[in-house]
MIDOKOL-213253 format. One record per residue (C-alpha): x, y, z; chain; residue in one letter; residue number from 0. Coordinates in Angstrom, 3 decimals, padded with zeros to 6 digits. Layout:
MIDOKOL-213253
+----------+----------+----------+-----+------+-----+
!     east !    north !       up ! mol ! type ! seq !
+----------+----------+----------+-----+------+-----+
!        X !        Y !        Z !   A !    A ! NUM !
...
+----------+----------+----------+-----+------+-----+
//
This chain:
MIDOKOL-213253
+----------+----------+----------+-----+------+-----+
!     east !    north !       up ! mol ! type ! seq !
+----------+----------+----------+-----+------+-----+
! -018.347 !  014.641 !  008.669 !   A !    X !   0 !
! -017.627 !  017.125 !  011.355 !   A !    X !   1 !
! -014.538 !  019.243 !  010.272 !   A !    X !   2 !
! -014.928 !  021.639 !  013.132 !   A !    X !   3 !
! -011.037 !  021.772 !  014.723 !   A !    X !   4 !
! -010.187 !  019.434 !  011.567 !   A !    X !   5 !
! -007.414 !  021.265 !  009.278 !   A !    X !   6 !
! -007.842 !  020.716 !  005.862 !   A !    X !   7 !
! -004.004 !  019.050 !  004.543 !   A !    X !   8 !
! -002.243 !  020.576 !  001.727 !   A !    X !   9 !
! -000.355 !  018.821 ! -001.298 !   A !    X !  10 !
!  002.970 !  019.375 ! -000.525 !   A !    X !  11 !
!  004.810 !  017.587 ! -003.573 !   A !    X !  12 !
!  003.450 !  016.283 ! -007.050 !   A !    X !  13 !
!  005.722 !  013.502 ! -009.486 !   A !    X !  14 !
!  005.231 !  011.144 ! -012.290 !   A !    X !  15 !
!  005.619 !  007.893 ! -012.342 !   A !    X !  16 !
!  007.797 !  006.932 ! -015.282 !   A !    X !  17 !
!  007.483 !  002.663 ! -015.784 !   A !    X !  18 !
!  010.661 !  001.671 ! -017.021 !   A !    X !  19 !
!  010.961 ! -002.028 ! -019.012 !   A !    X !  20 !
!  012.184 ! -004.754 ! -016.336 !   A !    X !  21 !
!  012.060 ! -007.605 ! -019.023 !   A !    X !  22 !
!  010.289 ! -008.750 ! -021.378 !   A !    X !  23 !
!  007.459 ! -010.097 ! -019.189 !   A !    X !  24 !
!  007.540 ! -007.106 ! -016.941 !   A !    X !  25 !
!  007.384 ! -003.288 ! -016.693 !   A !    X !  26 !
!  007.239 ! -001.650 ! -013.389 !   A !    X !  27 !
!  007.520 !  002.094 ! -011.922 !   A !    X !  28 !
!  008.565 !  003.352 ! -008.429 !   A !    X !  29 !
!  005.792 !  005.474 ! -006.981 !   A !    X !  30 !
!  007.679 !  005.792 ! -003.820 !   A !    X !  31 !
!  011.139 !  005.033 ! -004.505 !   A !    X !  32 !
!  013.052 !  002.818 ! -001.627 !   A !    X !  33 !
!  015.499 !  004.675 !  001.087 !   A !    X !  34 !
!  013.308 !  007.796 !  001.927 !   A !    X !  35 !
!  012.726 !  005.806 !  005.187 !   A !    X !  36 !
!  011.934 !  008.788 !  007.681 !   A !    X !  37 !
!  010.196 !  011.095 !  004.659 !   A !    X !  38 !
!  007.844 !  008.007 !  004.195 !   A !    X !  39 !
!  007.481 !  006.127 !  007.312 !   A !    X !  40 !
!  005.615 !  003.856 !  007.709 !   A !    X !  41 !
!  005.637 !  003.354 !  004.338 !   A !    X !  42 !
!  008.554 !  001.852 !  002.717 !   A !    X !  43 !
!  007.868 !  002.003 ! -001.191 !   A !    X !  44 !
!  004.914 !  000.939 ! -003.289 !   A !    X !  45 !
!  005.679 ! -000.326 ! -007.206 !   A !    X !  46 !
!  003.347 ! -000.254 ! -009.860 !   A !    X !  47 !
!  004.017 ! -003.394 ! -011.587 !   A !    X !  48 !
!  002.166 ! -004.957 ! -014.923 !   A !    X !  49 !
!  003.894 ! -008.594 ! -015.621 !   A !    X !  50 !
!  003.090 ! -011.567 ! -016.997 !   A !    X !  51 !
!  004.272 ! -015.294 ! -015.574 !   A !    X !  52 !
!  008.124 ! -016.059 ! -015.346 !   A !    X !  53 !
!  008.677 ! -012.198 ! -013.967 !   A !    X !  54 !
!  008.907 ! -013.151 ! -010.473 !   A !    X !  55 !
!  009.979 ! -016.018 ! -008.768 !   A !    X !  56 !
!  009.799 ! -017.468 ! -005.151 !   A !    X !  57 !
!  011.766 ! -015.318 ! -002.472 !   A !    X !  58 !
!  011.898 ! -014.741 !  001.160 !   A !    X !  59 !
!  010.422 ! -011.402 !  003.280 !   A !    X !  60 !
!  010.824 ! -010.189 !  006.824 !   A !    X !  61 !
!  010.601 ! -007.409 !  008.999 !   A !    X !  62 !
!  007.451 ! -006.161 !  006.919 !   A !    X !  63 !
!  004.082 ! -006.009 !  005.488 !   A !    X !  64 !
!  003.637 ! -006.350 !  001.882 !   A !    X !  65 !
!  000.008 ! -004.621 !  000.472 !   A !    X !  66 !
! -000.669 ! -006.168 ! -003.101 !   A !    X !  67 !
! -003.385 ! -004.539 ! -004.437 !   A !    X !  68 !
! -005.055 ! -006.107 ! -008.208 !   A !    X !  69 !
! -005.510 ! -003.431 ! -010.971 !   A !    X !  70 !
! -005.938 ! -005.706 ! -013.877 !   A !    X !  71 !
! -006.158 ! -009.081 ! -014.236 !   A !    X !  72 !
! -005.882 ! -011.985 ! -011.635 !   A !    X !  73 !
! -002.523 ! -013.203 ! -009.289 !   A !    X !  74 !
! -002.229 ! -017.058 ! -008.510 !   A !    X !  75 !
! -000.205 ! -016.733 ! -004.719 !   A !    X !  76 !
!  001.833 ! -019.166 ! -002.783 !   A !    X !  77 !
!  003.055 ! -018.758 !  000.633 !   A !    X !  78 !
!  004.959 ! -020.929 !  003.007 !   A !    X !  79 !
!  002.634 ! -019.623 !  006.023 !   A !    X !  80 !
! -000.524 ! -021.445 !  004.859 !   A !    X !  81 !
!  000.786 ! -023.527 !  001.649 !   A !    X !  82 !
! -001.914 ! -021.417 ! -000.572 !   A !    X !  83 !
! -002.247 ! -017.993 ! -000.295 !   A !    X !  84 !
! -005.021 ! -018.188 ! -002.939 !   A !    X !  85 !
! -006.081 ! -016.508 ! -005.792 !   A !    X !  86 !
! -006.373 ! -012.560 ! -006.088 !   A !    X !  87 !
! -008.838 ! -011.163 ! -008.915 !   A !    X !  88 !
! -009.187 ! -007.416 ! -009.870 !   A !    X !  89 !
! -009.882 ! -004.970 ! -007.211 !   A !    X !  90 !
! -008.972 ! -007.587 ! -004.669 !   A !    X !  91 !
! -006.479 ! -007.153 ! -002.038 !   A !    X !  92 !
! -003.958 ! -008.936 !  000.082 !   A !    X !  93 !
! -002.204 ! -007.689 !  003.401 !   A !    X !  94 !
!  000.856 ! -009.847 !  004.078 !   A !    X !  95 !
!  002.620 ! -009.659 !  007.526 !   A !    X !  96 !
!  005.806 ! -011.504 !  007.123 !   A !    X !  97 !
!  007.197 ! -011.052 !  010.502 !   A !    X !  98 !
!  009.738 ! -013.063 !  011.681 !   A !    X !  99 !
!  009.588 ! -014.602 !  007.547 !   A !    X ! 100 !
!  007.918 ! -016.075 !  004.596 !   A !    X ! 101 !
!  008.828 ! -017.262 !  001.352 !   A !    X ! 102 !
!  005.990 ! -016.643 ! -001.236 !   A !    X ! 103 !
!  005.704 ! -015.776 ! -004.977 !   A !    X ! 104 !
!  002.905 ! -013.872 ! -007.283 !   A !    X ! 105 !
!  002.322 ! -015.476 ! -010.402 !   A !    X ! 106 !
! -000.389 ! -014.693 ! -013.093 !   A !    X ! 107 !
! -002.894 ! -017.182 ! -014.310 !   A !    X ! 108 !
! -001.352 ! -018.621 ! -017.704 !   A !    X ! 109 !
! -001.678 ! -016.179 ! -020.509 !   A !    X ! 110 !
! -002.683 ! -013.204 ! -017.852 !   A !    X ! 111 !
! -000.967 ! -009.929 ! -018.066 !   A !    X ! 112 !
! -001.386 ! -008.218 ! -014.381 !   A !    X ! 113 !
! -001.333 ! -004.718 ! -013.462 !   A !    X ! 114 !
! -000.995 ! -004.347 ! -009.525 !   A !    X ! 115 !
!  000.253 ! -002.180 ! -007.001 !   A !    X ! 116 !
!  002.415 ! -003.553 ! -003.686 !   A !    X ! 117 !
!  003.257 ! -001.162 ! -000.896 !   A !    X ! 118 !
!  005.755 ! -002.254 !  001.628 !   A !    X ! 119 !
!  004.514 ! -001.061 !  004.729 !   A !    X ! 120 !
!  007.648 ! -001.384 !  007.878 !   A !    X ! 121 !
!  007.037 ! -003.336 !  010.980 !   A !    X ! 122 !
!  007.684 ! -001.798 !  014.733 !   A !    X ! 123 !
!  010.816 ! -003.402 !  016.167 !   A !    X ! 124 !
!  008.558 ! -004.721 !  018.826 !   A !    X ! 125 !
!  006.684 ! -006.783 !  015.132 !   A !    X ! 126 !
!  009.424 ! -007.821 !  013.168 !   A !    X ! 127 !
!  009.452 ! -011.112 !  014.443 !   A !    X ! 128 !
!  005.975 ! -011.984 !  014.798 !   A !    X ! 129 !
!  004.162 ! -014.876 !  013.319 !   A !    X ! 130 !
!  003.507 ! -014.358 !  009.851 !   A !    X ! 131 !
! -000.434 ! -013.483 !  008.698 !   A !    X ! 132 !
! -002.484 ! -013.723 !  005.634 !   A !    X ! 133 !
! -005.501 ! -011.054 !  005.124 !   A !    X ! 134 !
! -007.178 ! -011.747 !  001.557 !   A !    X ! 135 !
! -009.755 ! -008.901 !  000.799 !   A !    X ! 136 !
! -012.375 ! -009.443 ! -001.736 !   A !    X ! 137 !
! -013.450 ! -006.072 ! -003.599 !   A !    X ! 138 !
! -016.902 ! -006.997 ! -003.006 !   A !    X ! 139 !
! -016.787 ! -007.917 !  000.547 !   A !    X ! 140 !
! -015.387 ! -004.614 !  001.700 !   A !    X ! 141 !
! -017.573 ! -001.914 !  002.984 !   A !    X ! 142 !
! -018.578 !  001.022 !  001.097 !   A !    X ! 143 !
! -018.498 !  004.650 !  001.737 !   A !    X ! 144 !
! -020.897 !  006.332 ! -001.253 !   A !    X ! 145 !
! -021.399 !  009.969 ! -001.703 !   A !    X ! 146 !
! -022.842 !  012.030 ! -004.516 !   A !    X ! 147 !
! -021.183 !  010.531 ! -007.427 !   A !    X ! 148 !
! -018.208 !  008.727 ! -005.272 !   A !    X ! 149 !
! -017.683 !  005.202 ! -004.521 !   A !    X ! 150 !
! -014.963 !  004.870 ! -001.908 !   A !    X ! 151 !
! -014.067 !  001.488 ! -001.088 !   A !    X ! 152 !
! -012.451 !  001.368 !  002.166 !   A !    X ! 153 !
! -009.939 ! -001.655 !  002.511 !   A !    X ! 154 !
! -008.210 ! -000.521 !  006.045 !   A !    X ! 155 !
! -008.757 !  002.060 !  008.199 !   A !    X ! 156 !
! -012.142 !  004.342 !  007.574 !   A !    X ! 157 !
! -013.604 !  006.560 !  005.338 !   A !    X ! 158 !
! -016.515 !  009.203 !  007.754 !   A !    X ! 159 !
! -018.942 !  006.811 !  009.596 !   A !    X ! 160 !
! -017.465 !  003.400 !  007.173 !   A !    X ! 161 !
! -014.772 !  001.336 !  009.093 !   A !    X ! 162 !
! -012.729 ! -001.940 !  008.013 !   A !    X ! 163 !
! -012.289 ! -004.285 !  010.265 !   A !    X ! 164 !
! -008.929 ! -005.098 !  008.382 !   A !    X ! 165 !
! -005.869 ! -005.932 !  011.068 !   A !    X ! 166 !
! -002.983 ! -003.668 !  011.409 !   A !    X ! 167 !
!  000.087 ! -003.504 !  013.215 !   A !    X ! 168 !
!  001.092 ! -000.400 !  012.127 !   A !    X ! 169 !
! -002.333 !  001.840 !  011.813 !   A !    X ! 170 !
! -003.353 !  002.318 !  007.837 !   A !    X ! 171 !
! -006.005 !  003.707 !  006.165 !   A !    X ! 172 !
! -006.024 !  002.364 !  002.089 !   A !    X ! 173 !
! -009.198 !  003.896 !  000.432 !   A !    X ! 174 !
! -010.167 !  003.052 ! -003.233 !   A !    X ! 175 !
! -012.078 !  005.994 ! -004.591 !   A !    X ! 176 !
! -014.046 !  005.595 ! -008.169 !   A !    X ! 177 !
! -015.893 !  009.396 ! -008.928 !   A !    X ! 178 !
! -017.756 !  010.834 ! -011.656 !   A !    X ! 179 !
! -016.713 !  014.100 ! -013.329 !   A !    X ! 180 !
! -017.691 !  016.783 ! -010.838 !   A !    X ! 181 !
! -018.062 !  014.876 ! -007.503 !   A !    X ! 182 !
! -016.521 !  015.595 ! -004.177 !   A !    X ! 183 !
! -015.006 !  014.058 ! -001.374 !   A !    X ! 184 !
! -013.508 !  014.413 !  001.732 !   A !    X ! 185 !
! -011.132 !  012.084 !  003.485 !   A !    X ! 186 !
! -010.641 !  012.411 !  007.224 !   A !    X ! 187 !
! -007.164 !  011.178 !  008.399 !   A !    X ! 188 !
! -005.390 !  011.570 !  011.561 !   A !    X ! 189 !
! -003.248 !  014.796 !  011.973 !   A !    X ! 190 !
! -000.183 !  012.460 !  012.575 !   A !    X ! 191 !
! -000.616 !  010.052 !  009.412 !   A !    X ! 192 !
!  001.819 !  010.266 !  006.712 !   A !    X ! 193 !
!  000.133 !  009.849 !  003.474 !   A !    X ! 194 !
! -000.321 !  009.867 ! -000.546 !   A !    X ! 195 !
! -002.257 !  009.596 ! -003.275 !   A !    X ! 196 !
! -001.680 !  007.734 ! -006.490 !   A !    X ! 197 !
! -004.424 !  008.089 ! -009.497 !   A !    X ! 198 !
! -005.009 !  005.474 ! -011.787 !   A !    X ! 199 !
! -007.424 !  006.903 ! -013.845 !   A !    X ! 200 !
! -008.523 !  010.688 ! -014.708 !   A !    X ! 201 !
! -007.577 !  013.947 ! -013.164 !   A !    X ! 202 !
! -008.868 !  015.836 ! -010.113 !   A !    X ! 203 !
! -008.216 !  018.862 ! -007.797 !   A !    X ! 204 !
! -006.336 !  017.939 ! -004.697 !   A !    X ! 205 !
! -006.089 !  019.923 ! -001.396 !   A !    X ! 206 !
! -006.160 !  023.186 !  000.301 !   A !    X ! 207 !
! -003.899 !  024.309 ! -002.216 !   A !    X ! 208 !
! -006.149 !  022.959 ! -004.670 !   A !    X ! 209 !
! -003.276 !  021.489 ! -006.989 !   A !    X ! 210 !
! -004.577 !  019.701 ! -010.291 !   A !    X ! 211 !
! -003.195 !  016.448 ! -011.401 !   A !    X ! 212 !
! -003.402 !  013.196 ! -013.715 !   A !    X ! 213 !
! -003.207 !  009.691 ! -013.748 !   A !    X ! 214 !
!  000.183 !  008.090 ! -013.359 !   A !    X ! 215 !
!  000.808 !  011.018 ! -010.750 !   A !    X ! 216 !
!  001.718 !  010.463 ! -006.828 !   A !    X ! 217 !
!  000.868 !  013.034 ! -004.268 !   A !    X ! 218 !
!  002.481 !  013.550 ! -001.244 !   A !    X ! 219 !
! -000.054 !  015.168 !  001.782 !   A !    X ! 220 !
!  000.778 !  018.379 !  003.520 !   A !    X ! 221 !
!  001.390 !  018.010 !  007.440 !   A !    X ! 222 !
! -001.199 !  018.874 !  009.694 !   A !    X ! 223 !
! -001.686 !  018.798 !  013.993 !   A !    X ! 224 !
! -000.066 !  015.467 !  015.330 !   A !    X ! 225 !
! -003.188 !  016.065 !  017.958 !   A !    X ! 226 !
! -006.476 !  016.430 !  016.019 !   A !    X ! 227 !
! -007.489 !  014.799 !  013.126 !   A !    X ! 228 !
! -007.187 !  016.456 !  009.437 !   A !    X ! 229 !
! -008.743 !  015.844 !  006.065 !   A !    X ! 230 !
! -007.842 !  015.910 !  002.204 !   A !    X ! 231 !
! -010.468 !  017.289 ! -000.191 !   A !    X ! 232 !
! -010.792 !  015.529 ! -003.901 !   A !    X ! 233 !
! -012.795 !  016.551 ! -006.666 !   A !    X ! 234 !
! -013.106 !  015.324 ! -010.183 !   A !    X ! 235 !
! -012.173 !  016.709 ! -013.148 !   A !    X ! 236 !
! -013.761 !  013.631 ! -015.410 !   A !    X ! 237 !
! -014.266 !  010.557 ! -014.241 !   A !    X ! 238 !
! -011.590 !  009.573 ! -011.725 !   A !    X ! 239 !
! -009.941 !  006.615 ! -009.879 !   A !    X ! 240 !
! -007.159 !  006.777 ! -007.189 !   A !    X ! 241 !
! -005.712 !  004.670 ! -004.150 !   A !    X ! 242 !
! -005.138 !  006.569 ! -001.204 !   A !    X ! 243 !
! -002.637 !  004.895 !  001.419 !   A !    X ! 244 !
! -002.173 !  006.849 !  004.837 !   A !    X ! 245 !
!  000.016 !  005.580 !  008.338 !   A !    X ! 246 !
!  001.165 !  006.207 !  011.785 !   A !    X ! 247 !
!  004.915 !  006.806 !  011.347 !   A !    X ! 248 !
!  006.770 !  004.436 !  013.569 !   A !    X ! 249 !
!  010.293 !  006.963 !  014.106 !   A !    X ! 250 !
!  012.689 !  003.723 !  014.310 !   A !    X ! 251 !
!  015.617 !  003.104 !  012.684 !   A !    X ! 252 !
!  015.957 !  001.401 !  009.299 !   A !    X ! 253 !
!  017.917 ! -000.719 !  008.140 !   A !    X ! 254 !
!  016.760 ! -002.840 !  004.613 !   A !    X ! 255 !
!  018.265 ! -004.469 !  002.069 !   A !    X ! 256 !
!  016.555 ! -006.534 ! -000.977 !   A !    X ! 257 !
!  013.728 ! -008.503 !  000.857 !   A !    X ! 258 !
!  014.315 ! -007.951 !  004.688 !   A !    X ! 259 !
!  014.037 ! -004.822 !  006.646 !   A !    X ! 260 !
!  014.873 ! -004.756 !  010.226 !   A !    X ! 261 !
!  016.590 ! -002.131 !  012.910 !   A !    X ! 262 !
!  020.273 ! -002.852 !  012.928 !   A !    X ! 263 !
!  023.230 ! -003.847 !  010.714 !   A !    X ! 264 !
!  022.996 ! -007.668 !  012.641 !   A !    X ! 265 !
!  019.640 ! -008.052 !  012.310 !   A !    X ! 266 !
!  019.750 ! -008.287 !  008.713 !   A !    X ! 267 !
!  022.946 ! -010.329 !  008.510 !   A !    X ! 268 !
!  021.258 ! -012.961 !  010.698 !   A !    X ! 269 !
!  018.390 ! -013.125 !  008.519 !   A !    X ! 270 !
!  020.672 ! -013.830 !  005.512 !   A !    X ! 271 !
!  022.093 ! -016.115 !  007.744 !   A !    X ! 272 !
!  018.731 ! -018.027 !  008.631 !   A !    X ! 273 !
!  017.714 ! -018.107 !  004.909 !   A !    X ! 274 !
!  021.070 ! -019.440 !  003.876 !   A !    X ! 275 !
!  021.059 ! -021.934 !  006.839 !   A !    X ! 276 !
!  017.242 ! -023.389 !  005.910 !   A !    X ! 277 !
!  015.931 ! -022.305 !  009.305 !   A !    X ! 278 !
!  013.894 ! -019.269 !  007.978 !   A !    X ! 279 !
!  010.670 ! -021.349 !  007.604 !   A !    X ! 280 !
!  011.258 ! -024.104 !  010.138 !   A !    X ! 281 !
!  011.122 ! -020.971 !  012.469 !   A !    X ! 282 !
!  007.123 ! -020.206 !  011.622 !   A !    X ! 283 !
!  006.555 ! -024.262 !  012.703 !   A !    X ! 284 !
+----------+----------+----------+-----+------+-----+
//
């Protein structure tokens, strides 16, 4: 990778995730907590959740993408788009463009406790309402970035010369990155992406600023030129796992509440309104 002109992006903020018992069939923990719209944009918040079946039940999205990501175990999904959103194993992914709606629900295989991670990533007002769109990414159909001792799994986006061909409307780079105790790496992003890391396993040095940190920790990246493109630096303390999400901040106004996110006030009255009325699905027909 050519870093010439490239800045390398400091950590600007460190926290812990602290799960917190939902029920008795779930746990979950915010890693970005919901209504830090502008610090976050595009992203809206991402929930580490470990469940078994009964937790969740069918419900209604629009305005968004949804980004479920397996940890653990395997997720049985339905979807009123295509009827069967199919089965998700460990390591697997699924991008979910609700536009203009879906009703779906995630349910583990009988007897499965589930450990996943879903990132609500916000639509452009020009989106919202856009046909709805199922991306299911198997772990080992995606392409691989490998370095010396690093496995980085690139799901969208790209990771140096190794580029998805996953579909965005809102441009996102999601890495995987598995790394023995020791390695390196260096993740080129565009100066104008927001972006954070989340590790699920291990510790590691992060950044310029070279701040240390552990699993069950989020970090938030430093700012760097809008203009040029930018990179973070990871090494391994031990063996270490983390996600990496990154996105082009869309700088619209939010307005969200429980499923649906839209612009205005009216906008997500009339989407109540819709899913009250039974026209929210007959609309994707």
């Amino acid at each position: 990778m050519n870093m010439e002109n490239m800045k390398s992006r400091d950590i600007q903020k460190v926290w812990t995730v602290n799960e917190r018992k939902v029920s008795g069939v779930h746990s979950a923990g915010a890693v970005l907590e919901p209504g830090y719209w502008e610090d976050y944009d595009p992203f809206l918040l991402l929930m580490e959740d470990k469940f078994e079946k009964g937790a969740f039940d069918v419900h209604p999205h629009r305005g968004m993408e949804t980004v479920t990501f397996v940890i653990d175990g395997a997720i049985n999904h339905y979807d009123s788009a295509s009827g069967d959103g199919g089965k998700l194993q460990a390591e697997d992914l699924q991008f979910m463009t609700a536009g203009r709606g879906v009703v779906h629900n995630e349910a583990p295989a009988d007897g499965e406790r589930v450990h996943t991670l879903q990132l609500w990533v916000n639509l452009p007002r020009k989106d919202k309402m856009t046909a709805p769109r199922y991306q299911n990414m198997r772990a080992e159909d995606m392409p691989i970035r490998q370095e010396d001792g690093a496995i980085i799994r690139v799901f969208s986006g790209s990771s140096g010369d190794i580029v998805s061909d996953t579909l965005n409307y809102v441009p996102v780079t999601f890495v995987e990155m598995v790394m023995e105790s020791g390695a390196s790496v260096s993740q080129d992003l565009p100066g104008s992406y927001n972006g954070f890391v989340f590790i699920l396993e291990g510790s590691g040095t992060f950044g310029e600023n070279k701040v240390v940190a552990h699993k069950g920790q989020a970090l938030w990246l430093g700012a760097a030129d809008a203009t040029n493109m930018s990179y973070i630096n990871v090494s391994a303390n031990e063996k270490l796992r983390l996600v990496l999400f990154a996105g082009e901040p869309i700088m619209e106004p939010v307005v969200a509440r429980g499923p649906f996110v839209m612009n205005t006030e009216e906008e997500i009255k009339q989407a109540y309104a819709d899913y009250r009325n039974g026209v929210f699905i007959t609309q994707n027909e």
